[in-house]
mmCIF file of the N, C-alpha and C atoms, coordinates in Angstrom:
data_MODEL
# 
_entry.id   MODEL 
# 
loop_
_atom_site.group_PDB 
_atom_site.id 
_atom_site.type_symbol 
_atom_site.label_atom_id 
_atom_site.label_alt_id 
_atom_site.label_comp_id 
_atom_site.label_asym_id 
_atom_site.label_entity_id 
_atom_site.label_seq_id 
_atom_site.pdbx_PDB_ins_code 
_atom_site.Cartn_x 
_atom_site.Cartn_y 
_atom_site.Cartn_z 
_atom_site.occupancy 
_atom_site.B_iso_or_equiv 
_atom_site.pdbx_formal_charge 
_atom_site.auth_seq_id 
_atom_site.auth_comp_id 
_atom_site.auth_asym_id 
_atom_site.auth_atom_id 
_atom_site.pdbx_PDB_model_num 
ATOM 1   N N  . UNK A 1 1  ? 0.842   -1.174  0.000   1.00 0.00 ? 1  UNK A N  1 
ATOM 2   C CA . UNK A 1 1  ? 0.000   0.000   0.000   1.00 0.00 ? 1  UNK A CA 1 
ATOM 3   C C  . UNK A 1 1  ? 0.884   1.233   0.000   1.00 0.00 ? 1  UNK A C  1 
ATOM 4   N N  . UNK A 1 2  ? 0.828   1.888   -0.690  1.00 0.00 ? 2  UNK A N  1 
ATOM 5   C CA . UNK A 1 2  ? 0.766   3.489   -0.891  1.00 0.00 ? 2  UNK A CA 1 
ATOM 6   C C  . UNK A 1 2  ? 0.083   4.839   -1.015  1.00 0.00 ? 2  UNK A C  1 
ATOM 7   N N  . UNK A 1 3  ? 0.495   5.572   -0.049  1.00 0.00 ? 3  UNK A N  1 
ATOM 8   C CA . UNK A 1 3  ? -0.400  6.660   0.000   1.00 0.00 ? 3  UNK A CA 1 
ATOM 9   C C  . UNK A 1 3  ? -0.215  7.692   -0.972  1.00 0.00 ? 3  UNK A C  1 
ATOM 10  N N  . UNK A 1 4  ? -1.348  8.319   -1.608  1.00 0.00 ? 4  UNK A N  1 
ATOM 11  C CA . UNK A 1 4  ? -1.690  8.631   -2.753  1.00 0.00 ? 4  UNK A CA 1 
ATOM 12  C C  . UNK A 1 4  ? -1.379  10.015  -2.225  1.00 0.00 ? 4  UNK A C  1 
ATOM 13  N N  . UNK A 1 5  ? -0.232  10.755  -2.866  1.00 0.00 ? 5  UNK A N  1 
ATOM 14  C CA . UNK A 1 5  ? -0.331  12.488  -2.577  1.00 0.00 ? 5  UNK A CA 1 
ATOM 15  C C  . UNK A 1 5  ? -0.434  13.659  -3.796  1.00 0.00 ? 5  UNK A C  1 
ATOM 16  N N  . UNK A 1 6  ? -0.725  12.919  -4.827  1.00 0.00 ? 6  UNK A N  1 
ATOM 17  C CA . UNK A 1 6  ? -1.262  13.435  -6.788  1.00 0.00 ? 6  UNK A CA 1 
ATOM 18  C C  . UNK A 1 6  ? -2.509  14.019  -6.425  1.00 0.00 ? 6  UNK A C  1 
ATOM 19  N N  . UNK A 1 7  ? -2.735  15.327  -6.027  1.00 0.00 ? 7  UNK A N  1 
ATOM 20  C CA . UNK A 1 7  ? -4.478  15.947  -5.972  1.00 0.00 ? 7  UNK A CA 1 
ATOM 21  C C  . UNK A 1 7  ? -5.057  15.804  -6.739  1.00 0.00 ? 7  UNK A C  1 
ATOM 22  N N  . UNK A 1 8  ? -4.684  15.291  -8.235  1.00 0.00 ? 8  UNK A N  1 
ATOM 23  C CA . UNK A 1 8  ? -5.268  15.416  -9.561  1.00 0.00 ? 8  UNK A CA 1 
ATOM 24  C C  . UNK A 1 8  ? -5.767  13.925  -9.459  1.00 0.00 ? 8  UNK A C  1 
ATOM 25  N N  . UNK A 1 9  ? -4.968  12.954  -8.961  1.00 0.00 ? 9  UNK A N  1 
ATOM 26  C CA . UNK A 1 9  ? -5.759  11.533  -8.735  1.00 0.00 ? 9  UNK A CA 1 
ATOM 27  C C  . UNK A 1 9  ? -6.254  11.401  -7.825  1.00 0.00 ? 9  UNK A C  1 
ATOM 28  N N  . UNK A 1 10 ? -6.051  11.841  -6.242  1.00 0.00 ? 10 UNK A N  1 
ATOM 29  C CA . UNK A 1 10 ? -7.160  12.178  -5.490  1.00 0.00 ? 10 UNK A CA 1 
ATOM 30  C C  . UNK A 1 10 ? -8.182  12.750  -5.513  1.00 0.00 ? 10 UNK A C  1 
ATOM 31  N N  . UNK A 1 11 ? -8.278  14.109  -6.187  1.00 0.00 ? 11 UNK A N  1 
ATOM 32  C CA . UNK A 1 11 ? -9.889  14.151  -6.594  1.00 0.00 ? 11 UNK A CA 1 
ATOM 33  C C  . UNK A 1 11 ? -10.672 13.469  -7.647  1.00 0.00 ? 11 UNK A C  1 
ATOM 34  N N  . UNK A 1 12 ? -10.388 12.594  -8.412  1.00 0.00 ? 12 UNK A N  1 
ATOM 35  C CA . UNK A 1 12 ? -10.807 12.143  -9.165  1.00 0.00 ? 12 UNK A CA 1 
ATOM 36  C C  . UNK A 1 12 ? -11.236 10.351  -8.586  1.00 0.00 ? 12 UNK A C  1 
ATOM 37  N N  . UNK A 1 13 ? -10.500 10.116  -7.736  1.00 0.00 ? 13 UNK A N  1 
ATOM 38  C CA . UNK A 1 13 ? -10.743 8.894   -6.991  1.00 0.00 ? 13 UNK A CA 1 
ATOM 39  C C  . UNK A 1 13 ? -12.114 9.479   -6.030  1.00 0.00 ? 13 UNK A C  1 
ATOM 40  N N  . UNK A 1 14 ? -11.862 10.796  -5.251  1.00 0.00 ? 14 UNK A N  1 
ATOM 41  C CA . UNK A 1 14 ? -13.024 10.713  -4.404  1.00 0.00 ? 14 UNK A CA 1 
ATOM 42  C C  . UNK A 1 14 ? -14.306 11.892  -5.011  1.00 0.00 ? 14 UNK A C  1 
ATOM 43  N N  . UNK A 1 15 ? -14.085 11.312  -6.610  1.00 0.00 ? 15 UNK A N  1 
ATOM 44  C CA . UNK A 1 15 ? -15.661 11.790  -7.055  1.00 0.00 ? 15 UNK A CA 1 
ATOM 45  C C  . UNK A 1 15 ? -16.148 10.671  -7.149  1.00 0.00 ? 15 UNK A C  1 
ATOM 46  N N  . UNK A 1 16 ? -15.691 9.647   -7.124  1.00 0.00 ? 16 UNK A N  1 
ATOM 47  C CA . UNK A 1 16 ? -16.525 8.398   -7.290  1.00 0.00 ? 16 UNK A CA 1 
ATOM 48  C C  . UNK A 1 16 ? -16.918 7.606   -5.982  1.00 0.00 ? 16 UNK A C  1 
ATOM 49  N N  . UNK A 1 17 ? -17.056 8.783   -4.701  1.00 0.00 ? 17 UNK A N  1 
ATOM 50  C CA . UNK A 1 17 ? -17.825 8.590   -3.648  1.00 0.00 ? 17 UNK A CA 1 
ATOM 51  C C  . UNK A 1 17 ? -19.308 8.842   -4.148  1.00 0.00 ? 17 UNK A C  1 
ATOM 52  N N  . UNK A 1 18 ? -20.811 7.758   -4.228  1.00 0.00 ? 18 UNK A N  1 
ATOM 53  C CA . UNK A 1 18 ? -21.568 8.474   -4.432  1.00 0.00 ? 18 UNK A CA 1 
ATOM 54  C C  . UNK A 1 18 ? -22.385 9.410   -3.806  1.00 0.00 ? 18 UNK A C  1 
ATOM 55  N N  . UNK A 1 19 ? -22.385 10.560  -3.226  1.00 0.00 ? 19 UNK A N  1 
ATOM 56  C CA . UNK A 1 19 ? -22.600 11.641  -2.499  1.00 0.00 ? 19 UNK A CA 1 
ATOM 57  C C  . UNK A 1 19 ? -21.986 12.559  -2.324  1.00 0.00 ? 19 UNK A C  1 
ATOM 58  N N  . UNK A 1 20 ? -22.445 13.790  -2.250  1.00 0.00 ? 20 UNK A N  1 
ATOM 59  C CA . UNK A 1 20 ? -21.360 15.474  -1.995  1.00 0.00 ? 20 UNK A CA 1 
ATOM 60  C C  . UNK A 1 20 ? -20.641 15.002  -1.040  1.00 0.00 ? 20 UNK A C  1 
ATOM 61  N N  . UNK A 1 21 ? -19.128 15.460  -1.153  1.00 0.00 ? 21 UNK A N  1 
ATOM 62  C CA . UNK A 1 21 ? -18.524 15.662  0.111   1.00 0.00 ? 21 UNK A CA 1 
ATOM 63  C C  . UNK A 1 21 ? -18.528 17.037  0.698   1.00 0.00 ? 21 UNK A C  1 
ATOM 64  N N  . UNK A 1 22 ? -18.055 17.594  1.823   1.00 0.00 ? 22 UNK A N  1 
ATOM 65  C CA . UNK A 1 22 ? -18.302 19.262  1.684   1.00 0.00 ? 22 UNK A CA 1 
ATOM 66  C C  . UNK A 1 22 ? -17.078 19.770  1.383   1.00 0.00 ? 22 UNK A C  1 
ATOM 67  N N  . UNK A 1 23 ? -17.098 20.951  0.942   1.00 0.00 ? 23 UNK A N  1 
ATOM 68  C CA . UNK A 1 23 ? -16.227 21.242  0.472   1.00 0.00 ? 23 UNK A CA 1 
ATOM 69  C C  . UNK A 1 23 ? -15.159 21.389  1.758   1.00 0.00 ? 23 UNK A C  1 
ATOM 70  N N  . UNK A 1 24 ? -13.781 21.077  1.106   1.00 0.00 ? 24 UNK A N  1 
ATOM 71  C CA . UNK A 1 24 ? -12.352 21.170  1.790   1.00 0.00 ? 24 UNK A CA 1 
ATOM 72  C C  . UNK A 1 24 ? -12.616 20.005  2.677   1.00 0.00 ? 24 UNK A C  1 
ATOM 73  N N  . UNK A 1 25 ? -13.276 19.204  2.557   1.00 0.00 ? 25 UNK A N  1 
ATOM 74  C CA . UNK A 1 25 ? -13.597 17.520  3.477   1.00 0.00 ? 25 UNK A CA 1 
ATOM 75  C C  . UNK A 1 25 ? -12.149 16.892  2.775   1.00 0.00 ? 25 UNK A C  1 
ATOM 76  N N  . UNK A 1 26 ? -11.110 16.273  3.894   1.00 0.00 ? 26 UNK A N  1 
ATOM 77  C CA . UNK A 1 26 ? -10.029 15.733  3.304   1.00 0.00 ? 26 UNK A CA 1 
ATOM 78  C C  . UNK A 1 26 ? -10.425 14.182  3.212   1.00 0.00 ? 26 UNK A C  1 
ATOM 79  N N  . UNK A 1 27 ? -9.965  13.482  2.399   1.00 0.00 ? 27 UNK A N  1 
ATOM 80  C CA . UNK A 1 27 ? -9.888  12.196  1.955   1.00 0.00 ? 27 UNK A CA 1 
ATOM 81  C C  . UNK A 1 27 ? -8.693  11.536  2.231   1.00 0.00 ? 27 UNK A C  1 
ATOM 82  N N  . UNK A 1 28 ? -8.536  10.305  2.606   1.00 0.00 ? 28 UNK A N  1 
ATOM 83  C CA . UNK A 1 28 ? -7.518  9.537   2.325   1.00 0.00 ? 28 UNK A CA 1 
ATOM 84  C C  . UNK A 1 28 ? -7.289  8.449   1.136   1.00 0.00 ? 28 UNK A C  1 
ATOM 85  N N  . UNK A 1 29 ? -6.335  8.570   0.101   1.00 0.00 ? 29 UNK A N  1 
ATOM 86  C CA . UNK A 1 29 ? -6.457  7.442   -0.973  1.00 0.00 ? 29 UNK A CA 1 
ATOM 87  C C  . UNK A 1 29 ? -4.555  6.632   -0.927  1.00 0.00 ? 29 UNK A C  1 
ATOM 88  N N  . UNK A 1 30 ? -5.449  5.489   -0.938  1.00 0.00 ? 30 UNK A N  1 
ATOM 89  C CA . UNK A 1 30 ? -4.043  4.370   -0.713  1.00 0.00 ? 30 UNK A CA 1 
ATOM 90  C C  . UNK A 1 30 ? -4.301  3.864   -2.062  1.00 0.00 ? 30 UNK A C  1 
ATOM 91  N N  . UNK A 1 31 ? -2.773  3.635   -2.685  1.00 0.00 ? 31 UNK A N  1 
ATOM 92  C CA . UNK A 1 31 ? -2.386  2.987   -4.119  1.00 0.00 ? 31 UNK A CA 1 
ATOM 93  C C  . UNK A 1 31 ? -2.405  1.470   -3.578  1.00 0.00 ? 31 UNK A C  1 
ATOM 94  N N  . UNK A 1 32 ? -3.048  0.284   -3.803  1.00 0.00 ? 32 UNK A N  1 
ATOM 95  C CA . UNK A 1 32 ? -2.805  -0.959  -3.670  1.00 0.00 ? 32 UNK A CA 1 
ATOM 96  C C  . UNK A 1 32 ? -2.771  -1.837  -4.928  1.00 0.00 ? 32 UNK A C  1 
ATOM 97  N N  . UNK A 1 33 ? -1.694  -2.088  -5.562  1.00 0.00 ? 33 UNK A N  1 
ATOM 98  C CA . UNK A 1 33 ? -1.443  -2.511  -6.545  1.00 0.00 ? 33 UNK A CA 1 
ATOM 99  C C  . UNK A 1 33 ? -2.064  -1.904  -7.647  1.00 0.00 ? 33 UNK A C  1 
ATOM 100 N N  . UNK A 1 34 ? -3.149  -2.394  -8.562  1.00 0.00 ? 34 UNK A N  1 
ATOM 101 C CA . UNK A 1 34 ? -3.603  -1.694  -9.484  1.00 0.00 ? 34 UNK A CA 1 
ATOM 102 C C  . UNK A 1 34 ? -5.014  -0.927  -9.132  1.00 0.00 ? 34 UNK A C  1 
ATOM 103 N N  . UNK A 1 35 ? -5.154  -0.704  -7.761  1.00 0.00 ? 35 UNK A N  1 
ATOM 104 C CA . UNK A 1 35 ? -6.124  -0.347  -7.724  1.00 0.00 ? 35 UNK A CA 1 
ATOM 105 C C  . UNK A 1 35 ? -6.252  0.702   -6.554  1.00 0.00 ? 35 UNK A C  1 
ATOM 106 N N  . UNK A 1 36 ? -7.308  1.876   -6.525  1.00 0.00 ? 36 UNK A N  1 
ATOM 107 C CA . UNK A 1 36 ? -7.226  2.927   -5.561  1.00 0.00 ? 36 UNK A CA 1 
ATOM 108 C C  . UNK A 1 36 ? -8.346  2.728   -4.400  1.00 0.00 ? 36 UNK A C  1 
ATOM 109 N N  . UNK A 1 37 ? -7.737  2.883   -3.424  1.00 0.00 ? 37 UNK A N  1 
ATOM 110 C CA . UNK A 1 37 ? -9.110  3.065   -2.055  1.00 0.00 ? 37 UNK A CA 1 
ATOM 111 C C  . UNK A 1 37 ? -8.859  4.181   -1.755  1.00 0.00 ? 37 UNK A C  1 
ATOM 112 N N  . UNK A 1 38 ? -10.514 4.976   -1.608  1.00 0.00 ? 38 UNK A N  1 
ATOM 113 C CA . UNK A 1 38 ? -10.350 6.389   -0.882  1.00 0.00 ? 38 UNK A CA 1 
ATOM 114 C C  . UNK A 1 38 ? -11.780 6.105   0.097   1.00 0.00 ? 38 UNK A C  1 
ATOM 115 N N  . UNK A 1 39 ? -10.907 6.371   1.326   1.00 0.00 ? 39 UNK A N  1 
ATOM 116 C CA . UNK A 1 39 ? -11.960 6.490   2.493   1.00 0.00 ? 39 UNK A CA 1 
ATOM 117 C C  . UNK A 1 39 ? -12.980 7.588   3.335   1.00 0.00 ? 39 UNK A C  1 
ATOM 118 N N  . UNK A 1 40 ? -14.071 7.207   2.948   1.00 0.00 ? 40 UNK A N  1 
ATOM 119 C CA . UNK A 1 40 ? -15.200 7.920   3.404   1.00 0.00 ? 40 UNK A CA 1 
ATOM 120 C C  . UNK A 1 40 ? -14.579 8.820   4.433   1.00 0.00 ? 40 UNK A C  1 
ATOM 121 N N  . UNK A 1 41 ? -14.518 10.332  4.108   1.00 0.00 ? 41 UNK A N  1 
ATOM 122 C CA . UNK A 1 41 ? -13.978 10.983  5.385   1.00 0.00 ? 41 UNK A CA 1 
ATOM 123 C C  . UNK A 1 41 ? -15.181 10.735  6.634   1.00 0.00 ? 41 UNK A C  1 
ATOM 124 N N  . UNK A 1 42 ? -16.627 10.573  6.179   1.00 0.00 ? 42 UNK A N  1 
ATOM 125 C CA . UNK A 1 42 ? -17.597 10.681  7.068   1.00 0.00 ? 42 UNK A CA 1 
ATOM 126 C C  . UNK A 1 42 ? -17.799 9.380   7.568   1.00 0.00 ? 42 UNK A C  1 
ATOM 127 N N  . UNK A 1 43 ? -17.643 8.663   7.035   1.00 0.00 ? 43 UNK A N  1 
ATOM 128 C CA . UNK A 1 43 ? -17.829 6.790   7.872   1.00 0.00 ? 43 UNK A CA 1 
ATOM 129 C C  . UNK A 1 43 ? -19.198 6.110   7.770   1.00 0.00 ? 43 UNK A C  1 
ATOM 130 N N  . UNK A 1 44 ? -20.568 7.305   8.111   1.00 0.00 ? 44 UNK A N  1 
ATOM 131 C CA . UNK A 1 44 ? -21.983 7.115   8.574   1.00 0.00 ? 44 UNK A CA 1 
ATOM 132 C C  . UNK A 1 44 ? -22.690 6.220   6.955   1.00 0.00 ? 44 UNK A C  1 
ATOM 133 N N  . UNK A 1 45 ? -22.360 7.373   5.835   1.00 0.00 ? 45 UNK A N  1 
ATOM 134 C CA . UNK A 1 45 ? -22.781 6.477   4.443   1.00 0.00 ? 45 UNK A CA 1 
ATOM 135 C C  . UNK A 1 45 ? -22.193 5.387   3.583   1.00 0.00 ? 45 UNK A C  1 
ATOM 136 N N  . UNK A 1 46 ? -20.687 5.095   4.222   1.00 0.00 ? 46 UNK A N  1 
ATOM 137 C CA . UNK A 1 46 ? -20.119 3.970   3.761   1.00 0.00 ? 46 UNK A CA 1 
ATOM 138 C C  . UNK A 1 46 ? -18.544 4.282   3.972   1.00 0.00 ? 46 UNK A C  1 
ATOM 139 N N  . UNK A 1 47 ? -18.148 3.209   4.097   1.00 0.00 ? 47 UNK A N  1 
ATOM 140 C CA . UNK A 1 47 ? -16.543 3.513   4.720   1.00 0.00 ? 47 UNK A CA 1 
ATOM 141 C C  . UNK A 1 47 ? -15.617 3.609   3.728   1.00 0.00 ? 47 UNK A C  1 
ATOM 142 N N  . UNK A 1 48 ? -16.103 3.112   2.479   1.00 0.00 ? 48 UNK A N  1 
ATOM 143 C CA . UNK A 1 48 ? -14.682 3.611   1.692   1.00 0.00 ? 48 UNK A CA 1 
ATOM 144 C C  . UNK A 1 48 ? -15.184 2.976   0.049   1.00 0.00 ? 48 UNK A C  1 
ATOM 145 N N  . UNK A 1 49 ? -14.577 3.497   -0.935  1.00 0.00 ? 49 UNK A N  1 
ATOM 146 C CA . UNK A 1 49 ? -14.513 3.292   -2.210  1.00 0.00 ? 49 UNK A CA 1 
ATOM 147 C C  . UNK A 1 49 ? -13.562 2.353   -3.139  1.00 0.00 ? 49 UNK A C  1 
ATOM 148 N N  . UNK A 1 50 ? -13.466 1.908   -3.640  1.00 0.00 ? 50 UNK A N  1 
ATOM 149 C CA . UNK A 1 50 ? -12.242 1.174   -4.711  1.00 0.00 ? 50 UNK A CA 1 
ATOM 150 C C  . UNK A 1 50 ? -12.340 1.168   -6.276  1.00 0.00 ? 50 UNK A C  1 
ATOM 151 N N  . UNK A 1 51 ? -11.604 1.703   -6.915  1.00 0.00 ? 51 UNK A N  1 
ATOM 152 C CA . UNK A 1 51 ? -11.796 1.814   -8.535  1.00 0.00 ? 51 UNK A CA 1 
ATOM 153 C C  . UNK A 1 51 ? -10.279 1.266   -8.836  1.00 0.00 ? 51 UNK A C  1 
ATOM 154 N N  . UNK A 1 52 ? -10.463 1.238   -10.192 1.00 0.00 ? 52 UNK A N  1 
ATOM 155 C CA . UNK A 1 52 ? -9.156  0.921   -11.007 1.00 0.00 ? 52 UNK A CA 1 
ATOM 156 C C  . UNK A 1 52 ? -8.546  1.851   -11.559 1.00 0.00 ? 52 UNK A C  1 
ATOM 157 N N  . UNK A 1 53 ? -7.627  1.682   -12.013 1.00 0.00 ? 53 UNK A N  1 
ATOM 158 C CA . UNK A 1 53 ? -6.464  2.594   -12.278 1.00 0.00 ? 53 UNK A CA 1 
ATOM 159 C C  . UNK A 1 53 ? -7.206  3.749   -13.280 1.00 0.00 ? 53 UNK A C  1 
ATOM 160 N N  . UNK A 1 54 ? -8.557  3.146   -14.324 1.00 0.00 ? 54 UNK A N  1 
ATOM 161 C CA . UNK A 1 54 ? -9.281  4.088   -14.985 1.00 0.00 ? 54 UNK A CA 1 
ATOM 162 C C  . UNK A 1 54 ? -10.407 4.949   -14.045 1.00 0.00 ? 54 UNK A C  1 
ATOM 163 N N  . UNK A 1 55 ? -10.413 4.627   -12.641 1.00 0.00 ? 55 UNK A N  1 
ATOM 164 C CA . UNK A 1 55 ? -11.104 5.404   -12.025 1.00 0.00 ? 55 UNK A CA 1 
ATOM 165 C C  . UNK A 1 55 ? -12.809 4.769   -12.221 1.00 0.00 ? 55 UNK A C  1 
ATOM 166 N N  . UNK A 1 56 ? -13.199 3.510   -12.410 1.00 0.00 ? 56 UNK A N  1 
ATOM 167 C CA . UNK A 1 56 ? -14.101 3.077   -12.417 1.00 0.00 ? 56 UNK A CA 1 
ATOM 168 C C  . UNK A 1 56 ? -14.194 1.936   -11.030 1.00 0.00 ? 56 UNK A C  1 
ATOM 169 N N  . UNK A 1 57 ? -15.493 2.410   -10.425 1.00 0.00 ? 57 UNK A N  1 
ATOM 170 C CA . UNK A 1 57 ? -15.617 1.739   -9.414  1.00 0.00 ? 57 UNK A CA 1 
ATOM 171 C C  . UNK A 1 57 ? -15.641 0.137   -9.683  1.00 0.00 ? 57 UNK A C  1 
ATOM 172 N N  . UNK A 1 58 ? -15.119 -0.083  -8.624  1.00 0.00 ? 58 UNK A N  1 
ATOM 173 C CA . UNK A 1 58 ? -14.928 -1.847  -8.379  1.00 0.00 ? 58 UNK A CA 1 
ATOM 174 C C  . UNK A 1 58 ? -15.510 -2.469  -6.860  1.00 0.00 ? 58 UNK A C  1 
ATOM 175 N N  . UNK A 1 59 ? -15.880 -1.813  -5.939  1.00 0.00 ? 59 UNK A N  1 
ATOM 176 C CA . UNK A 1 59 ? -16.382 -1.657  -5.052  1.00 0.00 ? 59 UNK A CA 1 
ATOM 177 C C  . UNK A 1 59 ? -16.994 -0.927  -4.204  1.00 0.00 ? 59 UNK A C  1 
ATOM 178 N N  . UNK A 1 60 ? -17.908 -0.894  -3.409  1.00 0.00 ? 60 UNK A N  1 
ATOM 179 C CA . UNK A 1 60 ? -18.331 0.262   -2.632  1.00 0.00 ? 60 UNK A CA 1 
ATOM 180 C C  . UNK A 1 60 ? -18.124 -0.424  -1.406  1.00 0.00 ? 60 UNK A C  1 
ATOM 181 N N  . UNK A 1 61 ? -17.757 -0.047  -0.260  1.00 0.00 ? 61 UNK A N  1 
ATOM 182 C CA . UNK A 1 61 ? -17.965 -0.262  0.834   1.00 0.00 ? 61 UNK A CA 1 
ATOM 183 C C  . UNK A 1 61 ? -18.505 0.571   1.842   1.00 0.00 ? 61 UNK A C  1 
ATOM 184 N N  . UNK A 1 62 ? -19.656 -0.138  2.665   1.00 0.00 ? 62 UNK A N  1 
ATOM 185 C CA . UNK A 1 62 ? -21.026 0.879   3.252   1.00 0.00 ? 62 UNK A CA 1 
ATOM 186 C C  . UNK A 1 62 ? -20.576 0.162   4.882   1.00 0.00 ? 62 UNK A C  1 
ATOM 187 N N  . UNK A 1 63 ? -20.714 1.247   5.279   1.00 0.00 ? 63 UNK A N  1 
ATOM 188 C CA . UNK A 1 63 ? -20.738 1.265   6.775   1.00 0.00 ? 63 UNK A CA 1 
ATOM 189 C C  . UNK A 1 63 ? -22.180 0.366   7.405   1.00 0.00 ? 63 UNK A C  1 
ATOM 190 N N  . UNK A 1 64 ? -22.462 -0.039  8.751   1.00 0.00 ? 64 UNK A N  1 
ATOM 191 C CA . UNK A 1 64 ? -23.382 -1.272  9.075   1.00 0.00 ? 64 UNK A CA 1 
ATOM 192 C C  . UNK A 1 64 ? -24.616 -0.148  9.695   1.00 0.00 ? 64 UNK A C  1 
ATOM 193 N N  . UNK A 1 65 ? -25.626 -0.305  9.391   1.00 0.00 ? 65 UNK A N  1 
ATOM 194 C CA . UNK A 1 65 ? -27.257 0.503   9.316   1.00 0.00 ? 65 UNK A CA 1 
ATOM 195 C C  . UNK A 1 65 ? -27.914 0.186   10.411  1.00 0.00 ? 65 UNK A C  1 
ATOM 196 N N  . UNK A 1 66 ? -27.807 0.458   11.099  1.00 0.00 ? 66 UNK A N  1 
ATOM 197 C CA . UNK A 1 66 ? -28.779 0.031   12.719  1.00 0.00 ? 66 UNK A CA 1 
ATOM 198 C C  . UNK A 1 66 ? -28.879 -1.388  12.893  1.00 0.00 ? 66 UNK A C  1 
ATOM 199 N N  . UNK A 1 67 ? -26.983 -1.546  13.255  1.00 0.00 ? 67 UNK A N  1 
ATOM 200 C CA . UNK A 1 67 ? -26.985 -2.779  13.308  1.00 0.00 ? 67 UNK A CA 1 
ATOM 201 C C  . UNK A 1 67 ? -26.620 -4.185  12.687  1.00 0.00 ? 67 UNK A C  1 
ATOM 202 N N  . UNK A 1 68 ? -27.051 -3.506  11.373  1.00 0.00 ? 68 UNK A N  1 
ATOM 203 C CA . UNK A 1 68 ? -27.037 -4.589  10.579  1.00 0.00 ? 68 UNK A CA 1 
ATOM 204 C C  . UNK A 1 68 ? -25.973 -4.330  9.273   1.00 0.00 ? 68 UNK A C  1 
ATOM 205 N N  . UNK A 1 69 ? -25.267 -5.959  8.835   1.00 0.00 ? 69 UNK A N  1 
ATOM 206 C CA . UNK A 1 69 ? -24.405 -5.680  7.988   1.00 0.00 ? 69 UNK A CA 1 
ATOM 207 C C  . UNK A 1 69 ? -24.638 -5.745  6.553   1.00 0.00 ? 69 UNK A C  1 
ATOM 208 N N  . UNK A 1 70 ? -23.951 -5.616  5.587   1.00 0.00 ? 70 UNK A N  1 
ATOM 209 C CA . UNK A 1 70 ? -24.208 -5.609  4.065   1.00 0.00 ? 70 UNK A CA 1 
ATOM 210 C C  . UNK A 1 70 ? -24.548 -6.939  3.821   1.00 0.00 ? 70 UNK A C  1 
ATOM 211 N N  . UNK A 1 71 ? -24.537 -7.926  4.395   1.00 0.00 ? 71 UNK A N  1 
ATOM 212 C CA . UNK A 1 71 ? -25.317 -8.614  3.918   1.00 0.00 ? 71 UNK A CA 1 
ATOM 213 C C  . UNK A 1 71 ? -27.062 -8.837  4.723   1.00 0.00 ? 71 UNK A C  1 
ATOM 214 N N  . UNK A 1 72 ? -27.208 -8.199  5.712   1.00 0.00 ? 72 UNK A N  1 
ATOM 215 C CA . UNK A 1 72 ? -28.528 -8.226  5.477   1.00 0.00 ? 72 UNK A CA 1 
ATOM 216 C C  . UNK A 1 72 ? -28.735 -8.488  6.651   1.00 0.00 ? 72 UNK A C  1 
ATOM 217 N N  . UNK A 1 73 ? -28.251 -9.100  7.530   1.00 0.00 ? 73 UNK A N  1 
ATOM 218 C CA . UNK A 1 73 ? -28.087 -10.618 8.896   1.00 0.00 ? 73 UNK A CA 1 
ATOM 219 C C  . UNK A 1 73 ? -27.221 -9.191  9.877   1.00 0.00 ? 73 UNK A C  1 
ATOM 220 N N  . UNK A 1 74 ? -28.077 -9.487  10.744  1.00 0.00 ? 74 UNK A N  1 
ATOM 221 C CA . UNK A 1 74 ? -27.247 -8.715  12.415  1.00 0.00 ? 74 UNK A CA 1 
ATOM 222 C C  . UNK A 1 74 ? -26.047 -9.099  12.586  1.00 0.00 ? 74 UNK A C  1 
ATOM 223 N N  . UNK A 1 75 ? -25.273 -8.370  12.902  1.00 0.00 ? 75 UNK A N  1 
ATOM 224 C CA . UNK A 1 75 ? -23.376 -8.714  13.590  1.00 0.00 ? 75 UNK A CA 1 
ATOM 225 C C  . UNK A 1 75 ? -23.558 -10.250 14.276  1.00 0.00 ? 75 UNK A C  1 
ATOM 226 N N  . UNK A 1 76 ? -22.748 -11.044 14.219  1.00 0.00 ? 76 UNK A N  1 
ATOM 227 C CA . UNK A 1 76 ? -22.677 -12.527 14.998  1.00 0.00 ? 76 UNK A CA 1 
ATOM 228 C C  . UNK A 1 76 ? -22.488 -11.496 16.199  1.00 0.00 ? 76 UNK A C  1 
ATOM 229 N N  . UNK A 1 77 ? -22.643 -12.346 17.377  1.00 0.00 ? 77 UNK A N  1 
ATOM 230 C CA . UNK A 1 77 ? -22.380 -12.278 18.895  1.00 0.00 ? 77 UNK A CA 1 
ATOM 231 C C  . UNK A 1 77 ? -21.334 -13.333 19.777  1.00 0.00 ? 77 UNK A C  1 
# 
């Protein structure tokens, strides 16, 4: 992993958060092999993003909703 310090590929990695960020909201984006993660500065609508080197999403990752996780089923105990 590498941390991404190119503003020109950091903003372009965290437009493909889907939602406004506010403005001057900082992002974090890590280079992991061929592919970019930039993490939800806010956490509440999803924790982080992943695209490819063309900047097309490859994942979304969403934070857990009263409780419950992305797949659907409550946290084990």
């Amino acid at each position: 992993m590498t941390l991404v310090r190119d503003r020109a590929v950091c903003s372009r990695v965290a437009s493909r958060i889907d939602h406004p960020l506010p403005v001057g909201a900082a992002v974090v984006v890590l280079s992991v092999g061929p592919l970019y993660y930039v993490r939800e500065p806010d956490q509440k609508k999803g924790t982080g993003v992943i695209t490819d080197r063309d900047f097309k999403v490859v994942a979304r990752l969403g934070a857990a909703v009263d409780g419950v996780t992305q797949t659907g089923r409550p946290p084990e105990r």
